[in-house]
C-alpha positions in Angstrom: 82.4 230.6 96.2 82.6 230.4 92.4 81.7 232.9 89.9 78.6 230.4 89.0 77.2 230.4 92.4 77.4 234.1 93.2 75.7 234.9 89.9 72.7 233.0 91.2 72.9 234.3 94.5 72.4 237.7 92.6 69.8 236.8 90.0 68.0 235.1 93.3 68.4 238.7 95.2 67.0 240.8 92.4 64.0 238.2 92.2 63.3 238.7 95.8 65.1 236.3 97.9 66.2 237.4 101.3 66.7 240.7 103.0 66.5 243.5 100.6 69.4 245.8 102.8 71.9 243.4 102.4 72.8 243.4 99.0 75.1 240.2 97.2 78.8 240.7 96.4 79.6 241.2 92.6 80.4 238.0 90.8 83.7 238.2 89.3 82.1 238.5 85.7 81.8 240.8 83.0 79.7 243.5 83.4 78.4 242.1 80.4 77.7 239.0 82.2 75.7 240.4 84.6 73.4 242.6 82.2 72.9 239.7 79.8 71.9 237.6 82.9 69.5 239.8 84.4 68.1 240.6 81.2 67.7 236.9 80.1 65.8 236.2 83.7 63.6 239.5 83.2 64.9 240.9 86.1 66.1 244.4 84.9 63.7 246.6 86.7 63.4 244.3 89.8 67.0 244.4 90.0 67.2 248.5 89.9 64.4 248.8 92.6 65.5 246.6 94.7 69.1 248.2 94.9 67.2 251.8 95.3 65.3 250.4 97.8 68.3 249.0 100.0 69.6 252.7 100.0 73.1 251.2 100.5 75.8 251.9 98.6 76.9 249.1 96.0 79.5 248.0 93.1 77.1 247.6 90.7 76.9 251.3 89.5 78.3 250.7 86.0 75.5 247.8 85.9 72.3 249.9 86.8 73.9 253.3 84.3 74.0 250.5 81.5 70.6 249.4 82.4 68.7 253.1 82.6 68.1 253.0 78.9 66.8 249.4 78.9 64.6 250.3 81.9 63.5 253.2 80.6 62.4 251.4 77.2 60.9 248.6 79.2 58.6 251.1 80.8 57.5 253.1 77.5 56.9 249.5 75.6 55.2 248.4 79.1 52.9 251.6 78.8 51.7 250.7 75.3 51.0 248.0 75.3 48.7 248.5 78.2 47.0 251.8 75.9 47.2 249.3 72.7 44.8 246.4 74.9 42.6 248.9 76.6 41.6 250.7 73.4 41.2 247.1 71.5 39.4 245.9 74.5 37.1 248.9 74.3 35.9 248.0 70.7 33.6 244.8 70.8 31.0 243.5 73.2 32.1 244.4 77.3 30.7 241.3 78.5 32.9 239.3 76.3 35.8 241.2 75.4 39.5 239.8 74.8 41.2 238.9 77.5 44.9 239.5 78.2 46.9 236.4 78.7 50.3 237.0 80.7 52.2 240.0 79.5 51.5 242.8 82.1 48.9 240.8 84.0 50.9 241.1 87.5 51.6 244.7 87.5 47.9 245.1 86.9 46.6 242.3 89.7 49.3 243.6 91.9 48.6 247.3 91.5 52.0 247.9 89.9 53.9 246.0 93.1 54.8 243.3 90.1 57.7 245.5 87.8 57.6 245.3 83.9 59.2 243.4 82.2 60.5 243.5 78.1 57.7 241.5 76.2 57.6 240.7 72.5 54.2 241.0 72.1 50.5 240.9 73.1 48.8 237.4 74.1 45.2 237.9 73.8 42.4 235.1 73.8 39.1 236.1 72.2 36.0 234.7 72.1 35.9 234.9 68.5 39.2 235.0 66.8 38.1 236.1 63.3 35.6 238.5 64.3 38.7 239.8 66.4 40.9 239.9 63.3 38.9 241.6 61.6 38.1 243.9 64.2 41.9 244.8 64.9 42.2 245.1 60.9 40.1 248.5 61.0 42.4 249.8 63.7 45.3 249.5 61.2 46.5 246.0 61.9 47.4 243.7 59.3 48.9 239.6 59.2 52.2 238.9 60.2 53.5 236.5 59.3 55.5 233.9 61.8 55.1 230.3 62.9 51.9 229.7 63.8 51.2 227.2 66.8 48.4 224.9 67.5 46.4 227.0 70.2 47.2 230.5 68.2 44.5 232.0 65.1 47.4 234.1 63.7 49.6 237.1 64.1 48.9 241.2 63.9 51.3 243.9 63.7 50.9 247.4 62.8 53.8 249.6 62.8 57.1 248.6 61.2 57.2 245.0 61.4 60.7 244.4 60.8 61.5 247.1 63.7 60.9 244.9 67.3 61.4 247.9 69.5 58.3 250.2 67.6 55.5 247.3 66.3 52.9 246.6 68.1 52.4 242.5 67.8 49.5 240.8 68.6 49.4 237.1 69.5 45.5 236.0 68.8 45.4 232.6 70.8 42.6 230.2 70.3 43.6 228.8 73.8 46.0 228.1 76.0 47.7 225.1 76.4 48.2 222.7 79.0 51.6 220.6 79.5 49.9 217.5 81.2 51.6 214.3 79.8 50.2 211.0 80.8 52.4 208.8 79.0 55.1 208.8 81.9 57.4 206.3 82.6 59.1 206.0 85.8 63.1 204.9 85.6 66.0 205.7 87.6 68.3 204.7 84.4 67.8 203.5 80.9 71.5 202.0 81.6 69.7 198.0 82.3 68.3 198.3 78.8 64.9 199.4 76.5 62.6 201.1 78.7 59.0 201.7 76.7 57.1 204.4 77.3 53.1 204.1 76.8 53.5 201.2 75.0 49.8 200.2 74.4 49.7 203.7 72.9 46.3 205.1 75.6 48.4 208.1 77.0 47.0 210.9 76.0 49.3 214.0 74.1 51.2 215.8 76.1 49.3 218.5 75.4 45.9 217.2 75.0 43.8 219.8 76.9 43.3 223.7 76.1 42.2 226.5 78.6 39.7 228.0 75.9 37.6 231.2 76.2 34.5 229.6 77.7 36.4 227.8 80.0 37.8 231.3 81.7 34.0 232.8 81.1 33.6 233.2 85.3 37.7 233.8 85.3 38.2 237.2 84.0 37.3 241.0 85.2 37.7 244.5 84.7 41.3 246.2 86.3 41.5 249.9 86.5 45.0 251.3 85.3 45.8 255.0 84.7 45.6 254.7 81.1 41.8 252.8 81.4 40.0 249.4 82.7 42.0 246.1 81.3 40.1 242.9 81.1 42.3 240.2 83.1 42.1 236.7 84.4 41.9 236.9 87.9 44.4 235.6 90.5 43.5 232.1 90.7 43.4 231.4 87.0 46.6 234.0 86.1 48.5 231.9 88.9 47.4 228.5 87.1 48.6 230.3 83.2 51.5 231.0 84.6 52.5 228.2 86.5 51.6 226.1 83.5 53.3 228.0 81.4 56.8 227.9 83.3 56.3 224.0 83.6 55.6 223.5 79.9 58.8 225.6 79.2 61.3 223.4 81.4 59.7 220.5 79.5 60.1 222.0 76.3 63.6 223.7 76.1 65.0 220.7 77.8 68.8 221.7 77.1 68.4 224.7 74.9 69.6 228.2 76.9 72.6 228.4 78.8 70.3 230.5 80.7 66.9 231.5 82.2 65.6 227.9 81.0 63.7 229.0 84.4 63.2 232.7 84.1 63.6 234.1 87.6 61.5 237.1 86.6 58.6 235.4 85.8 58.4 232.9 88.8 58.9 236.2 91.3 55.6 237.6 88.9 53.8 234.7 89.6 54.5 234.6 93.9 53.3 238.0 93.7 50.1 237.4 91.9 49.7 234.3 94.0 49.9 236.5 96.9 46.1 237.8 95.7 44.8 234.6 95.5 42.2 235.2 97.8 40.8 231.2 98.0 43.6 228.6 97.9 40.9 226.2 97.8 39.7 227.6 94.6 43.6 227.3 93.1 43.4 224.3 93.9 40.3 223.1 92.3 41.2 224.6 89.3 44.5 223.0 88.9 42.8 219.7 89.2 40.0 220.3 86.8 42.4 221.2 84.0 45.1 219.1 85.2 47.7 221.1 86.2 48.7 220.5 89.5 52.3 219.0 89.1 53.0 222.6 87.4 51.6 224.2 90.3 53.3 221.6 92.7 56.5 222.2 90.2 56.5 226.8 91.0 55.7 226.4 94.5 59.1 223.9 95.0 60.9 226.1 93.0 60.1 228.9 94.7 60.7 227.8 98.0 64.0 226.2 96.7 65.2 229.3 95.1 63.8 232.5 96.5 62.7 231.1 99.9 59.0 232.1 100.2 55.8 230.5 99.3 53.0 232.6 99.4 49.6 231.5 101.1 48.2 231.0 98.3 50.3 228.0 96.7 50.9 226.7 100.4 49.3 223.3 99.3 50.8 223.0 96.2 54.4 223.1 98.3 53.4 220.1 100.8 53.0 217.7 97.9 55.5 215.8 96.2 57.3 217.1 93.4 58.0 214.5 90.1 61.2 214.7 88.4 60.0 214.4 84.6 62.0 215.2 82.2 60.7 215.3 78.4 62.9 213.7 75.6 61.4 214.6 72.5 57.8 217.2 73.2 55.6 218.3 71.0 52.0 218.5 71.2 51.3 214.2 70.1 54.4 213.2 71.7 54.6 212.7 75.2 57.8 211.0 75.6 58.4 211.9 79.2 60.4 209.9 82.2 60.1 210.4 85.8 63.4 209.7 88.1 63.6 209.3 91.9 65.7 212.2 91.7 65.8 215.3 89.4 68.2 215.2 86.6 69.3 218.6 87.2 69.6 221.0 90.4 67.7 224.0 90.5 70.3 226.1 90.3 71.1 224.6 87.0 68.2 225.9 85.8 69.4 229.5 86.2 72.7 229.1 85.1 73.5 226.2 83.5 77.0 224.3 85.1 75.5 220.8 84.1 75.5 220.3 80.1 74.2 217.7 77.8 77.4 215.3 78.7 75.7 214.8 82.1 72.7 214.7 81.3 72.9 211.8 78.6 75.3 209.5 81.2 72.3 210.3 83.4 69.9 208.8 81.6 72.2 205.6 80.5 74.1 206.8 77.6 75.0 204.5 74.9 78.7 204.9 74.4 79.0 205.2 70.3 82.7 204.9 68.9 82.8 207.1 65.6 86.2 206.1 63.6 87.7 208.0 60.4 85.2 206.9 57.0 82.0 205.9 57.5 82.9 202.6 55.8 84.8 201.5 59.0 82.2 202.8 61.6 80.4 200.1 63.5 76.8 199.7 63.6 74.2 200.4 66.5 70.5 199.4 66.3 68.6 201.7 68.6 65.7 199.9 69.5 68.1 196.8 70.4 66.6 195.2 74.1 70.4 195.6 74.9 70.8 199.0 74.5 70.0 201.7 76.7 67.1 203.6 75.2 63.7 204.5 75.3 60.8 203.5 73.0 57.3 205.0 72.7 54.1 203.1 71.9 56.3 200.3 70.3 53.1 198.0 70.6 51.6 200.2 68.0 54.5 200.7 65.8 58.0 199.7 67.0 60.6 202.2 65.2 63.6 201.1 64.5 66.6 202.6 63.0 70.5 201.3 63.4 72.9 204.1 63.3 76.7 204.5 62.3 78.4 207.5 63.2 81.9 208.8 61.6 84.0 211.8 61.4 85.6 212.9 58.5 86.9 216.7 57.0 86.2 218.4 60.6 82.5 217.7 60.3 81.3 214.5 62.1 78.3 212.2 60.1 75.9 210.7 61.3 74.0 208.1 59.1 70.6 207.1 60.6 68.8 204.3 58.5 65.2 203.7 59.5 64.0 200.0 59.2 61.0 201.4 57.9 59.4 204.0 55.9 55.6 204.5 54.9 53.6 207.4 53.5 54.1 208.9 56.4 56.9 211.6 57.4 59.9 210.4 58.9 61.7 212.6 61.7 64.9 212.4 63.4 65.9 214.2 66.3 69.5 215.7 67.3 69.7 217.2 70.8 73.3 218.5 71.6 71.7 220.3 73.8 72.3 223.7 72.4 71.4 223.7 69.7 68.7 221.2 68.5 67.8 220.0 65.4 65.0 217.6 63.3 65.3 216.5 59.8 62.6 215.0 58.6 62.5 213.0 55.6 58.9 213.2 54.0 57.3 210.2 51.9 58.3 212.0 48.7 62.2 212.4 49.7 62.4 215.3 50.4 64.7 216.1 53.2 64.0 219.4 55.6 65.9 220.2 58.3 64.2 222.6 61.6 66.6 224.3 63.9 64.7 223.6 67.0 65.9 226.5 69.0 64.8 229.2 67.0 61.6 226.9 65.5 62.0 227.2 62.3 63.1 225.8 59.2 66.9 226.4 57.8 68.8 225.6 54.9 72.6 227.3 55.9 72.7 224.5 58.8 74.0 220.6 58.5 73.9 219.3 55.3 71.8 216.3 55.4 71.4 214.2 52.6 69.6 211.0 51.1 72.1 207.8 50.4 70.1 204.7 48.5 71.0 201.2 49.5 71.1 197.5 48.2 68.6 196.6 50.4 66.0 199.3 49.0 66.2 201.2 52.1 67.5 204.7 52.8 69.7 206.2 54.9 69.4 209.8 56.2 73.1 211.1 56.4 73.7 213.9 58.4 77.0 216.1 58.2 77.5 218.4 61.5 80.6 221.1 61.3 81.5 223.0 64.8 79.7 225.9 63.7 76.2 223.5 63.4 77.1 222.3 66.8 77.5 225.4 68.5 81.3 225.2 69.2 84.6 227.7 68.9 86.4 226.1 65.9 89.7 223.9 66.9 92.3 221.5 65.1 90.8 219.0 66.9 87.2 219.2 66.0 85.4 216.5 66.2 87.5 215.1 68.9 87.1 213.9 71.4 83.1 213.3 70.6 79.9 214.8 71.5 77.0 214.1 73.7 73.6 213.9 72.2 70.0 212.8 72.5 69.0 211.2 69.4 65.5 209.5 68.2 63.6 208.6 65.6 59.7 209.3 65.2 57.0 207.8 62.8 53.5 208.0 63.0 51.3 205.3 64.1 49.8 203.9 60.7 46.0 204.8 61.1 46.3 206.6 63.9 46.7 210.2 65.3 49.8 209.2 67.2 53.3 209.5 67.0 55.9 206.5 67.8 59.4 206.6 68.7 63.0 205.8 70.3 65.5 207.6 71.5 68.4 207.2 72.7 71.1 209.2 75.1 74.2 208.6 72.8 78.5 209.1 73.9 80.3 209.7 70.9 83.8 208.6 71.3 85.8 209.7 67.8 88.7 207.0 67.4 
C-alpha cells in the first residue's frame, strides 16, 4: 500500500470510518505530514479522541504531544466564540436574534458529541445587518477590512486585528448562498470539438438563489450550552448549509489545495448533525425548495464512499444518482459547469490529491499547444475554433473569441492572449494551473490587474502581464509566468517540458447581466 493510500486510510479513521479499536498503521510520512493533514481536514481533536478512546497502544505518540497545544487552543478559541455569540445574541430582539451559521453549530446540535474544530471567525446572519453593525459597534467592534462577498454586509473585529489567534472576527452575512447551476452541459469529452454551454444564455447564475433570514424564520431555536442559550438552525436546515456549502467548495476550488479540497472534518460534522434530523422528509423538502439536492445527493455519496455510513437522515439523498459536474470557471454569473458519465476525479483524490491538473485537462480533451523559443516563432491557436476542443458559454449571446500564442523565453514561459474583441466592458482571462490560479483582467480603460485566485485577492509581485498594441488595432494581453508564479521548485530546465492549464476568456454579454466565455483545457509542449 502506498504512502498516499494509507494517509487516507488515516484521515478516513480519525473522521469516523470503521471500528474505533483497531487503529490504521502509520504512513511512512513525516510527522509533519500527518499534522499538516489532519489539520488541513479539521480533524485534530477527532483524531486525539478517537485514539483515547481505542485505549490501545499506538505509534502516533509524537503526533498527538505535537497536537496538545493545537487542541488545547482549539478548545479555548472554540469556548469564545461560543461566550462572544451568546452575549451578542443576548442584545437585540429574542424573537429575532442573529443566528449562527456553521462554526460550532454541531457541537451544539449534537450536545458536544460533534468535536471543535479551528475556525477563523464568526458567520452570523441577521435580520437586519446595519442595525446589527451598529449594535456590535457599542460592544467594542469596529470594520475590518477584507474582501467582501456578494451574500456578506461586512466584517467586525475587536481585539488585535492583525493577531488571528486573539481577534474576535465577525462575518455579518446577508445570506447564504446556494451553488445550483443550471447551465450544465453534459459531455464525456471536449476532445470531438466546441461543446457550448447555455448557449441561448436562460441558465440561471450559478449562484442565483440565497437562503436569507426570512427564509430560515421557522428554521432556527434556542440551544442551551454551559456558557448560555445559542440561537441555531436546526438539524434539517444546518444539514442543508452544510451540505451546500461542501458542494459549492468542490465546485469552486476546482484544483486549488493539494489537500482537504473535501475537508474530512466537516463532512464527519455534518453525518453527525444529520443523525438529529428528526424528519427526513422534511430534509428533503427543503433541499428541493431551495434547490439543493445534488449537494445533499453529493455528502450522502461521499460519505458512504469515504467513511462508510449514512445516517437515517440523508438515506434518500444516498439512493439517488450522483452527477459528475465539474465547474470550469465559477463565480456567482458564470455557471460554466459540465457533467461526465463518470467523475473526473476519485474520491480519494479529493483528500489527497495523486491526480493533478495534467490529468485533469487530457480528461476533458486538452488541446495540445507547442510553445517554441520567441514568441515570433510560436504558432497561433484560435480558442473558439469548431476544431478545437473547448468549451463556450452563451456564444449565441456573445461568442468570445481570442487566438492564443504561447512561447518560452529567459526561464519564464509567455503567454499572449489576443481577444477578437473588446467593448466597454471588462475583459478577463483565466489561468488555472491548478495550483495556483490566476485572472487578469484588462478593464475598458487599459488597465491591466491581475487576482491570485487562491488567496482572492489582488497582487502586484505575481506574473507580469502587460499590454502589446497591434497593426490591426487590437490588443494583446501578454502574460509572463516564472516557476515561482507557477508554484514550482526552480530547475535548469524550467519551462520544460510544458505545463498543463485551464485557460478562458470572459466578457460580458453587451446589455445584459451575464457573463460569456471559452475555455479551453490546454497541453503545453515547449520545443
Amino acid at each position: 500500500m502506498d504512502a498516499s493510500k494509507q494517509l487516507v486510510d488515516l484521515l478516513t479513521w480519525a473522521a469516523g470510518r470503521g471500528d474505533a479499536s483497531i487503529v490504521p498503521s502509520r504512513p511512512p510520512v513525516t510527522r509533519q505530514a500527518v499534522i499538516e493533514a489532519l489539520s488541513a481536514h479539521r480533524l485534530t481533536v477527532r483524531f486525539a479522541g478517537r485514539l483515547t478512546a481505542s485505549g490501545l497502544s499506538h505509534d502516533f505518540g509524537d503526533v498527538v504531544a505535537s497536537l496538545a497545544g493545537v487542541n488545547q487552543r482549539i478548545l479555548e478559541r472554540a469556548e469564545l466564540d461560543i461566550q462572544t455569540v451568546v452575549q451578542l445574541q443576548s442584545l437585540g430582539e429574542q424573537d429575532r436574534p442573529p443566528i449562527l451559521l456553521k462554526g460550532f453549530t454541531p457541537h451544539c446540535l449534537t450536545g458536544g458529541a460533534a468535536p471543535h474544530h479551528r475556525s477563523g471567525d464568526i458567520d452570523l446572519l441577521p435580520p437586519d445587518t446595519e442595525a446589527f453593525k451598529e449594535l456590535a459597534r457599542t460592544q467594542g467592534y469596529r470594520t475590518f477590512e477584507r474582501h467582501i462577498a456578494f451574500h456578506e454586509a461586512g466584517y467586525l473585529v475587536r481585539g488585535d486585528a492583525a493577531d488571528r489567534d486573539s481577534r474576535t472576527l465577525l462575518d455579518v452575512h446577508t445570506g447564504f448562498p446556494v451553488f445550483a447551476p443550471a447551465g450544465v452541459v453534459t459531455a464525456q469529452r471536449a476532445s470531438g470539438g466546441r461543446v457550448d454551454v447555455d448557449a441561448e444564455g436562460r441558465a440561471r447564475p450559478a449562484m442565483w438563489l440565497m437562503i436569507e433570514y426570512d427564509d430560515v424564520a421557522e428554521e432556527w431555536g434556542w440551544v442551551q450550552t454551559r456558557f448560555g442559550r445559542v440561537a441555531a438552525l436546526k438539524p434539517e436546515m444546518a444539514t442543508l448549509i452544510a451540505c451546500s456549502h461542501m458542494h459549492k467548495n468542490i465546485h469552486n476550488r476546482a484544483w486549488r489545495y493539494p489537500l482537504a479540497n473535501l475537508p474530512l472534518g466537516e463532512l464527519a460534522d455534518t453525518l453527525q448533525v444529520a443523525g438529529a434530523v428528526a424528519e427526513p422528509g422534511k430534509l428533503q423538502a427543503l433541499a428541493e425548495r431551495f434547490h439543493v439536492v445534488d449537494a445533499v445527493v453529493f455528502a450522502a455519496h461521499a460519505a458512504d464512499r469515504l467513511l462508510g455510513e449514512v445516517p437515517a437522515g440523508l438515506a434518500w439523498a444516498r439512493e439517488r444518482t450522483l452527477r459528475h459536474t465539474r465547474t470550469l470557471w465559477a463565480d456567482r454569473h458564470h455557471p460554466l459547469v459540465v457533467e461526465r458519465a463518470r467523475p473526473l476525479e476519485p474520491f480519494d483524490n479529493l483528500l489527497v490529491r495523486e491526480q493533478g491538473i495534467q490529468e485533469y485537462v487530457r480528461e476533458l480533451g486538452a488541446l495540445e499547444v507547442q510553445a517554441p523559443a520567441g514568441i515570433d516563432k510560436a504558432p497561433a491557436y484560435e480558442l473558439d475554433d469548431v476544431q478545437h476542443p473547448a468549451f463556450t458559454h452563451r456564444r449565441s449571446l456573445h461568442a468570445v473569441g481570442a487566438s492564443l500564442q504561447v512561447s518560452h523565453e529567459d526561464a519564464t514561459i509567455l503567454f499572449h492572449v489576443t481577444p477578437h474583441q473588446a467593448g466597454n466592458a471588462p475583459t478577463h482571462v483565466f489561468f488555472n494551473f491548478g495550483v495556483p490560479v490566476y485572472e487578469v483582467t484588462l478593464w475598458p480603460d487599459g488597465r491591466l490587474t491581475t487576482k491570485d485566485c487562491t488567496q482572492g485577492v489582488d497582487i502586484s509581485d505575481g506574473p507580469r502581464a502587460e499590454l502589446v498594441p497591434r497593426a490591426d488595432g487590437r490588443c494583446t494581453i501578454a502574460v509572463r509566468f516564472t516557476a515561482a508564479d507557477l508554484g514550482v521548485a526552480p530547475h535548469p530546465a524550467f519551462p520544460s517540458p510544458g505545463c498543463a492549464l485551464v485557460l478562458g476568456v470572459r466578457q460580458g454579454v453587451p446589455g445584459r447581466d451575464l457573463n460569456a466565455a471559452t475555455v479551453a483545457a490546454l497541453d503545453v509542449a515547449t520545443v
